[in-house]
C-alpha positions as CSV (number, residue, x, y, z in Angstrom):
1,X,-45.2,-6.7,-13.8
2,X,-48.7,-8.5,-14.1
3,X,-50.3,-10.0,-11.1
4,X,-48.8,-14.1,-12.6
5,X,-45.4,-12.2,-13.2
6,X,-45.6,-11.2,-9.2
7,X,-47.2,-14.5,-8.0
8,X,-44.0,-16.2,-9.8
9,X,-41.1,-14.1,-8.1
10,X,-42.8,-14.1,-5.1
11,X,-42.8,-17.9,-5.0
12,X,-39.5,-18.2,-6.3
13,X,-38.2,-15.7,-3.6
14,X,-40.3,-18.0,-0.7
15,X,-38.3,-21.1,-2.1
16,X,-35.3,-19.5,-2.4
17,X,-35.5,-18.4,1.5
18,X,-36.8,-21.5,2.4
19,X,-33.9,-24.0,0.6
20,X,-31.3,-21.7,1.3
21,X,-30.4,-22.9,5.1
22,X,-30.2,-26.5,3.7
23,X,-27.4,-25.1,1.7
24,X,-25.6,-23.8,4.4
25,X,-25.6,-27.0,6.0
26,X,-24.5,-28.4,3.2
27,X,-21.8,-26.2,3.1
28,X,-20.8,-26.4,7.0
29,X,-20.9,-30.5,6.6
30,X,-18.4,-30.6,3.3
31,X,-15.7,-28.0,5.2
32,X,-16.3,-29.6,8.6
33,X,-15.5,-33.0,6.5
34,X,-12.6,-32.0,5.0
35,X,-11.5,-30.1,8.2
36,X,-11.5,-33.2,10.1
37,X,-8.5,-34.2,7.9
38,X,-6.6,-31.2,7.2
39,X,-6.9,-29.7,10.8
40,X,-7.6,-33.0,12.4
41,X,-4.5,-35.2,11.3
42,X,-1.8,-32.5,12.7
43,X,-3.4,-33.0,16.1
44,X,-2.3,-36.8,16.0
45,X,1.3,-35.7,15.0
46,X,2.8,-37.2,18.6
47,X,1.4,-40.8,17.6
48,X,2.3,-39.9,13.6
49,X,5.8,-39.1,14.3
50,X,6.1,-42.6,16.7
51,X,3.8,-45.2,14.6
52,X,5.3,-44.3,11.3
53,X,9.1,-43.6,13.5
54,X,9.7,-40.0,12.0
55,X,11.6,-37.0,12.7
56,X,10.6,-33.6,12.9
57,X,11.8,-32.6,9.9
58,X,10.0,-35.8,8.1
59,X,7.1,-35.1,10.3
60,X,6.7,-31.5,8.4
61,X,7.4,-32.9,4.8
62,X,4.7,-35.1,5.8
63,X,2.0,-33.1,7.4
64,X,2.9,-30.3,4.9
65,X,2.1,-32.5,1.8
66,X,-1.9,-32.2,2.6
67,X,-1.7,-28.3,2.7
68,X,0.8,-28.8,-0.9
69,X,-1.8,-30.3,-2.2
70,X,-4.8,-27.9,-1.6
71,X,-2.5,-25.4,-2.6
72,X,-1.7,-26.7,-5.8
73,X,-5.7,-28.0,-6.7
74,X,-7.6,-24.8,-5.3
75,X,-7.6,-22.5,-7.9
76,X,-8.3,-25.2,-11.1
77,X,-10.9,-26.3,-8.7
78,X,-12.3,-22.9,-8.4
79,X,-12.6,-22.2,-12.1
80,X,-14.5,-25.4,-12.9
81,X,-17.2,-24.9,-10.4
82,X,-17.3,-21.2,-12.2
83,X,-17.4,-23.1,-15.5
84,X,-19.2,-26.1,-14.7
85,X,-21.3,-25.4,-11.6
86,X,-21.2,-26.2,-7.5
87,X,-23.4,-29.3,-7.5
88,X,-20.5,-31.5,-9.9
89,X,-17.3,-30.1,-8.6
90,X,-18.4,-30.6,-4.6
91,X,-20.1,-34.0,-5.2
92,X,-16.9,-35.3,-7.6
93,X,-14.3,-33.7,-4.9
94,X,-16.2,-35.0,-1.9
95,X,-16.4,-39.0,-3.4
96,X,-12.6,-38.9,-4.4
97,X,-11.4,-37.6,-1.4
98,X,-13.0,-40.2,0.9
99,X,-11.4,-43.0,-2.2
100,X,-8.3,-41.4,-1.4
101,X,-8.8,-41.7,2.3
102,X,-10.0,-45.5,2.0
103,X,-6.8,-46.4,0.2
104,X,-4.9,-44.6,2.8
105,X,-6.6,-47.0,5.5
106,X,-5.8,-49.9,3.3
107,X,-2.0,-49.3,2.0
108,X,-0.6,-46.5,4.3
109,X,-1.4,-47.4,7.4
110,X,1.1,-48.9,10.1
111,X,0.0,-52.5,11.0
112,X,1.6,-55.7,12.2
113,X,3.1,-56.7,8.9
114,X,5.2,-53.2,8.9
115,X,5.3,-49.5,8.6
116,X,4.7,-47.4,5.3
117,X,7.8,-45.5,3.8
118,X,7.3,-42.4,4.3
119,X,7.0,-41.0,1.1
120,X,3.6,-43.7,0.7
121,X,2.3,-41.3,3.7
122,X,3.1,-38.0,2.1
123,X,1.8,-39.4,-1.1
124,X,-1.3,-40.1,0.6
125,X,-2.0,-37.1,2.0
126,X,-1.0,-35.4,-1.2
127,X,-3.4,-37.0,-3.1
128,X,-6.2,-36.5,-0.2
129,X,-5.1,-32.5,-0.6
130,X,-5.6,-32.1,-4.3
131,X,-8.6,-33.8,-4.3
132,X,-10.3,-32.0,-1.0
133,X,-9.4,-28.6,-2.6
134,X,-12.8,-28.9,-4.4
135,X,-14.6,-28.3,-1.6
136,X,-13.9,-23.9,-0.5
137,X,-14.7,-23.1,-3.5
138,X,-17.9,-24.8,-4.6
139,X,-19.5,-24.9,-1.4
140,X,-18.6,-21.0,-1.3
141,X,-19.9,-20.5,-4.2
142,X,-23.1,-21.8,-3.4
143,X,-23.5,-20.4,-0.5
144,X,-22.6,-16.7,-2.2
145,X,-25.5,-17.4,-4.8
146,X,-28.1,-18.5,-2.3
147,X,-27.8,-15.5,0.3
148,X,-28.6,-11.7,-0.3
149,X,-25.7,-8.9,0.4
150,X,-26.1,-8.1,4.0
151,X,-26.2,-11.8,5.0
152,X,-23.0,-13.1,3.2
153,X,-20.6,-12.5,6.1
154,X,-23.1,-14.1,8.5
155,X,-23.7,-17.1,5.7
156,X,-20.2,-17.3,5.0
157,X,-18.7,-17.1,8.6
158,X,-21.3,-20.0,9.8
159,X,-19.7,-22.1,6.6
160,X,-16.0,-21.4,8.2
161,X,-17.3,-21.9,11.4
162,X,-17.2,-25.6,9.9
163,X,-12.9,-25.5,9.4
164,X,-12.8,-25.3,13.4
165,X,-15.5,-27.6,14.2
166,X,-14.4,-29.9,12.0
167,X,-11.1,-29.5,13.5
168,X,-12.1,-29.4,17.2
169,X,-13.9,-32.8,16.4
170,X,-10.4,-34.1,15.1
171,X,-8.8,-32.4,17.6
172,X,-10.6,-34.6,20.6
173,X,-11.5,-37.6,18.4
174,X,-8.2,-38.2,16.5
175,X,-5.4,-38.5,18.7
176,X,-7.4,-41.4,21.0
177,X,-8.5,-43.5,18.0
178,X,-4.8,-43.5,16.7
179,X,-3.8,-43.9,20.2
180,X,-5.7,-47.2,20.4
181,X,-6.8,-48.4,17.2
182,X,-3.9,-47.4,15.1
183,X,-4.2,-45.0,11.7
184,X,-6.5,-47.0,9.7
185,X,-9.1,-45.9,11.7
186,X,-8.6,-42.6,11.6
187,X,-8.5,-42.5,8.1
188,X,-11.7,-45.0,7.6
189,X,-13.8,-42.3,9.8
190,X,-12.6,-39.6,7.9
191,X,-13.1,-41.2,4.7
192,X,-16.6,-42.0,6.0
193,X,-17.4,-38.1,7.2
194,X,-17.0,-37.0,3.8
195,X,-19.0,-40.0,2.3
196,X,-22.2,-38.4,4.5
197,X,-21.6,-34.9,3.3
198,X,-21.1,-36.3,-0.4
199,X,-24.4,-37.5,0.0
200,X,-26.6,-34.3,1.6
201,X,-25.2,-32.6,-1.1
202,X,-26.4,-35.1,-3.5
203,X,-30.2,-34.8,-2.1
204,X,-30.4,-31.2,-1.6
205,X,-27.4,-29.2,-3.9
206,X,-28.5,-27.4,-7.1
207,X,-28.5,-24.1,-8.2
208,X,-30.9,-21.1,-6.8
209,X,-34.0,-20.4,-9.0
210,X,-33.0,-16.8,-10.9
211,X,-35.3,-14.4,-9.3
212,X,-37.3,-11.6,-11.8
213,X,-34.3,-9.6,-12.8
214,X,-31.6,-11.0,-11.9
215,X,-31.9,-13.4,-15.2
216,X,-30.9,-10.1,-17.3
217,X,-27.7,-9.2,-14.9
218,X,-24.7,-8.1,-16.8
219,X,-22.1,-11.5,-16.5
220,X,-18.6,-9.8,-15.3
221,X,-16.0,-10.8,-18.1
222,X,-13.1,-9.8,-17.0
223,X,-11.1,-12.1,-14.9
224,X,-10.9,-11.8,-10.9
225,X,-7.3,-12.9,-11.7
226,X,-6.4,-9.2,-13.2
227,X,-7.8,-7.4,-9.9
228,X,-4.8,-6.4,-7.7
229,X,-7.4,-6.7,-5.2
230,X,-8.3,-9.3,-5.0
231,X,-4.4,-10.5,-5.7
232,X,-4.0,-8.4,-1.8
233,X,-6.7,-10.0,0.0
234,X,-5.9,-13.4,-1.7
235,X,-2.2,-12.9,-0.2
236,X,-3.1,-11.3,3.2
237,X,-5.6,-13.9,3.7
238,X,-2.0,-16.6,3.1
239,X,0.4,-14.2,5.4
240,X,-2.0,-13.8,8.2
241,X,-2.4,-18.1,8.3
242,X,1.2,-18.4,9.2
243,X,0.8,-17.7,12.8
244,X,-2.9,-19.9,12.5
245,X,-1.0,-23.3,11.0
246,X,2.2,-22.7,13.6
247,X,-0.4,-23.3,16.3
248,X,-2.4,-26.1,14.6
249,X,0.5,-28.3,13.5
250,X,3.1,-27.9,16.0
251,X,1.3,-26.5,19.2
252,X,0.8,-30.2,20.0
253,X,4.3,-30.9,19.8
254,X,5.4,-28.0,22.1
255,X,3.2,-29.3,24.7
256,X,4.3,-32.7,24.7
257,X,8.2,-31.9,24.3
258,X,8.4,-28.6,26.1
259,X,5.9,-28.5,28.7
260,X,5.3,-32.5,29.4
261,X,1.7,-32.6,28.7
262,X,-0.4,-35.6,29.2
263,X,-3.1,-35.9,26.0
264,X,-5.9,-34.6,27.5
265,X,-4.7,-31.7,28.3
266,X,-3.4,-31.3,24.9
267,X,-6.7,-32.2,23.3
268,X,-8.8,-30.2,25.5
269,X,-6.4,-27.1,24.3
270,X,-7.3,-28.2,20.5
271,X,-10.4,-28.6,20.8
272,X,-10.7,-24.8,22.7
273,X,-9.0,-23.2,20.0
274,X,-11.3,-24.7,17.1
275,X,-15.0,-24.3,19.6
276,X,-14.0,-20.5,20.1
277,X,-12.8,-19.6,16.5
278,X,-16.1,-21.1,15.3
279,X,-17.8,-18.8,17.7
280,X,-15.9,-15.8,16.7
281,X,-16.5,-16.5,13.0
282,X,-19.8,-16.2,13.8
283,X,-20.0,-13.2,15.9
284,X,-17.5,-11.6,13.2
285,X,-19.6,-12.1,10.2
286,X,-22.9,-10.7,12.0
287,X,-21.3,-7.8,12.9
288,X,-19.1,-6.7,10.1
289,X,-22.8,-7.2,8.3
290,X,-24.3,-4.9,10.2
291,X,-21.2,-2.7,10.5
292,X,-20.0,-3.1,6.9
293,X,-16.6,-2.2,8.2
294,X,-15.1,-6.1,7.0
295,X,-11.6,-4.2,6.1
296,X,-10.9,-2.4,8.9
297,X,-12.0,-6.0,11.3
298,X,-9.4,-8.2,9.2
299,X,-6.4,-5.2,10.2
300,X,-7.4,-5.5,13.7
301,X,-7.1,-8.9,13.8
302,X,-3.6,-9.2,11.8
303,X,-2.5,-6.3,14.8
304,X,-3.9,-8.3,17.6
305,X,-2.2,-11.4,16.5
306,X,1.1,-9.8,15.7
307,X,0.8,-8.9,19.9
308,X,-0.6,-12.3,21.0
309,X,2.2,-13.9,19.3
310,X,4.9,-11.9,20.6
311,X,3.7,-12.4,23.6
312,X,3.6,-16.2,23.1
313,X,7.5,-15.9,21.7
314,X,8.7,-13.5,25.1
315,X,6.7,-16.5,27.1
316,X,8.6,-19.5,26.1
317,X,12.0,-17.7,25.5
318,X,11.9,-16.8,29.3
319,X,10.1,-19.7,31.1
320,X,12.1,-22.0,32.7
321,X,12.9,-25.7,31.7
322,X,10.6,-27.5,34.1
323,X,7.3,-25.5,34.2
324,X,5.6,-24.6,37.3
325,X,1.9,-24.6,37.1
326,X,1.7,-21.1,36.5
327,X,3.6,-21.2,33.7
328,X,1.7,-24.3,32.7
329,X,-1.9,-22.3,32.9
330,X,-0.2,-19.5,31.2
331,X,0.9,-21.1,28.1
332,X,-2.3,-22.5,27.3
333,X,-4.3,-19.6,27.6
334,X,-1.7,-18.0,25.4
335,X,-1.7,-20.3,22.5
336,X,-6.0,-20.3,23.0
337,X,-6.2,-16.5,22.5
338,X,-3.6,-16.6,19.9
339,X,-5.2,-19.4,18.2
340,X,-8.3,-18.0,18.4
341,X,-7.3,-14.2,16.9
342,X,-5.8,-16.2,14.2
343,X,-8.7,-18.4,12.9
344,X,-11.5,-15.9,13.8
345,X,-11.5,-14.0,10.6
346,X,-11.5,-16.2,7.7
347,X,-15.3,-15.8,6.7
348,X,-15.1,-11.9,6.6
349,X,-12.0,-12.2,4.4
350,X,-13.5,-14.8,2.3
351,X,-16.6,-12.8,2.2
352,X,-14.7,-9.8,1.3
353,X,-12.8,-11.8,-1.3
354,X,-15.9,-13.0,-3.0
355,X,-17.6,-9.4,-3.0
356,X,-14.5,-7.3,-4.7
357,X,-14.6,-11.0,-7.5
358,X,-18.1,-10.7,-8.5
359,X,-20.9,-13.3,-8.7
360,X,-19.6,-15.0,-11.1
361,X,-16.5,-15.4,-10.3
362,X,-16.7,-16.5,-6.5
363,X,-14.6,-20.1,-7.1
364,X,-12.2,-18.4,-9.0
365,X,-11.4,-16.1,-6.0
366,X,-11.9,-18.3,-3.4
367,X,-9.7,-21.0,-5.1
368,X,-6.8,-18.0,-5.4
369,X,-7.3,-17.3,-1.7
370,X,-6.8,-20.6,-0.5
371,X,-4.3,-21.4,-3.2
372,X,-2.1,-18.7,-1.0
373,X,-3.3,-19.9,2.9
374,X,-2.5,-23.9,1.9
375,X,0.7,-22.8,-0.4
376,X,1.4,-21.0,3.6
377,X,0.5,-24.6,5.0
378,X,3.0,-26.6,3.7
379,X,5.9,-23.8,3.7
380,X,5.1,-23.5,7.6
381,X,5.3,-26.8,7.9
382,X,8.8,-26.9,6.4
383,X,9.7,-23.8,8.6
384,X,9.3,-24.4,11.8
385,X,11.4,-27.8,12.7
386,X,14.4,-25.2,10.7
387,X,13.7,-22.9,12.7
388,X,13.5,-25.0,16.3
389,X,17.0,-26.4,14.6
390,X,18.4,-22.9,14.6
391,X,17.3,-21.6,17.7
392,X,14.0,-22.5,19.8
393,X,10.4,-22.2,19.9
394,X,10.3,-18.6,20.5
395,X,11.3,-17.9,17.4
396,X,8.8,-20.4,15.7
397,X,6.1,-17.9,17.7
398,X,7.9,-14.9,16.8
399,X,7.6,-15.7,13.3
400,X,3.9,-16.2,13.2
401,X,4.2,-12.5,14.1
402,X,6.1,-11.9,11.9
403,X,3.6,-13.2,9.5
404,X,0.5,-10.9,11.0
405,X,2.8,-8.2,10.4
406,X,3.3,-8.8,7.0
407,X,-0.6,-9.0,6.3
408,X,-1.4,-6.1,8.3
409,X,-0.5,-3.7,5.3
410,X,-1.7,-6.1,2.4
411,X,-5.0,-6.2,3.7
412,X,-6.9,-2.7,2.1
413,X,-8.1,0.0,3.7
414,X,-11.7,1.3,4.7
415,X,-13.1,3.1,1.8
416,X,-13.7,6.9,2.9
């Protein structure tokens, strides 16, 4: 290479490193966004199920209608940004789904001249679901093309880190603006949140400049869709969310109707779950980087959940009615750890997912994977008020065992 030839991949490769944060940020402000809504809205389920006066079981078909949607819109998402690029999918997802959000504030709202049906609020959040899928897979995919092998976990876990915060900012912010200024709100400031992030990505998106080289890279043909591996992660990745959406959606509810819990209690235990699953993303994808042992991390955590969980089921199968303190203290801690095991994995599995697809396939497989957690979302959802009709709450956290179980196997084994 000629001494021009060097200057010009050297200053491509200095831009490149430079820029490259800005699209992590990027990245962590869309998911944070869209987290607000799809973790952030189940926290305010207590003040849900009274404003718009439903059951449990309505309650479910409603919350579950979000994570419907993102299942259903996650993997066409994916394979436009492969087709069409990062920078048009995000920008168009991002600027629907706060339209969606707005009309939500406007027409689906309780308010003194009456209360929505209840199919206007699933509809709602339906809508708000199959527009927000966009976002996984086009910011994943840009943050996959800006950052080397050897920094994706780290890259991608900060960008997860974003499904927590965003939710641990619901979790404390939600409940109290529906408390005292009623669902519009809450659905304004959301539809606002992703407004901002619509707008970042508008200044600062585009694609990474093609370093010397890597212009002349084979492009993989054959679809990510025909890899039984990626088919395994893609599913573990679902089973193991089962225990993660039990706690997120309905751990609210067990403290209110089982334990008595006033709201800041409850909120505080949200918001705990979401800070230390951000932090664990973190640590996670640093040091399965460093370790490159990503496979054999997402078994331990499916094992350790599969414990916490029955642990959490023994717990509220044998406490008694009115809970002592003790009990109290040790229920909470309970449903943190399990909360946390649950949610501390998803940028190693992602990253993992994105790896065994191929550059130029990341959406595709990253819209397949989250096709399978939200397609988990809503079925939870529908599970668990059957399931507290049949028997109780232990077997709700028995179940989300049950589902750590299941992924424990799915997920592949260490190469030798």
């Amino acid at each position: 290479m000629n001494t021009a030839g060097q200057a010009t991949a050297a200053g491509l490769a200095a831009r490149k490193d430079s820029h490259r944060w800005k699209i992590l940020g990027i990245g962590v402000l869309a998911n944070a966004s869209f987290s607000a809504a799809f973790a952030g809205i189940p926290v305010t389920a207590i003040f849900m199920r009274a404003d718009y006066r439903l059951d449990n079981t309505q309650l479910g078909l409603a919350l579950g209608s979000l994570g419907l949607g993102v299942a259903v819109s996650e993997l066409p998402w994916g394979v436009l940004t492969d087709r069409w690029g990062d920078r048009k999918v995000l920008l168009c997802g991002l600027i629907t789904t706060a339209l969606a959000l707005a009309a939500m504030a406007l027409f689906a709202a309780p308010d003194v001249d009456g209360i929505p049906p209840m199919w206007q609020l699933a509809l709602g959040l339906l809508t708000v679901g199959l527009l927000g899928g966009s976002v996984n897979g086009s910011s994943g995919r840009a943050v996959m093309g800006w950052f080397r092998e050897g920094e994706r976990g780290l890259a991608m876990s900060i960008r997860q880190t974003a499904v927590p915060v965003g939710g641990g900012v619901g979790a404390v912010v939600l409940p109290a603006l529906a408390s005292a200024h009623g669902f519009a709100a809450v659905y304004g400031l959301l539809a606002l949140f992703c407004l901002l992030s619509a707008a970042m990505a508008w200044l600062w998106l585009h694609e990474p400049p093609a370093a010397a080289g890597e212009m002349q890279a084979p492009v993989q043909t054959r679809s990510a869709l025909r890899d039984i591996k990626v088919w395994r992660v893609a599913m573990a990745i679902g089973m193991l969310c089962f225990p993660q959406v039990s706690v997120l959606t309905f751990a609210t509810i067990f403290l209110h109707d089982v334990g008595h819990v006033g709201l800041t209690l409850i909120s505080t235990t949200m918001a705990a779950i979401q800070i230390g699953a951000a932090v664990m993303r973190v640590w996670s994808g640093r040091w399965t980087d460093r370790h490159g042992n990503r496979r054999s991390y997402l078994r331990t955590c499916s094992a350790l959940s599969v414990l916490l969980f029955v642990g959490m089921g023994v717990l509220a199968a044998l406490a008694p009615h009115d809970w002592p303190q003790w009990i109290l203290a040790l229920v909470v801690l309970m449903l943190i750890a399990g909360g946390i095991c649950a949610s501390a994995w998803h940028g190693v599995a992602y990253t993992e997912l994105a790896t065994l697809a191929g550059a130029h396939q990341v959406g595709t497989a990253l819209g397949l994977g989250n096709t399978c957690v939200f397609l988990v979302f809503f079925l939870t959802a529908q599970a668990i008020p059957v399931l507290l009709a049949w028997q109780s709450w232990a077997a709700v956290w028995l179940a989300g065992a049950v589902g750590a179980l299941i992924a424990w196997p799915i997920f592949l084994k260490p190469a030798r």
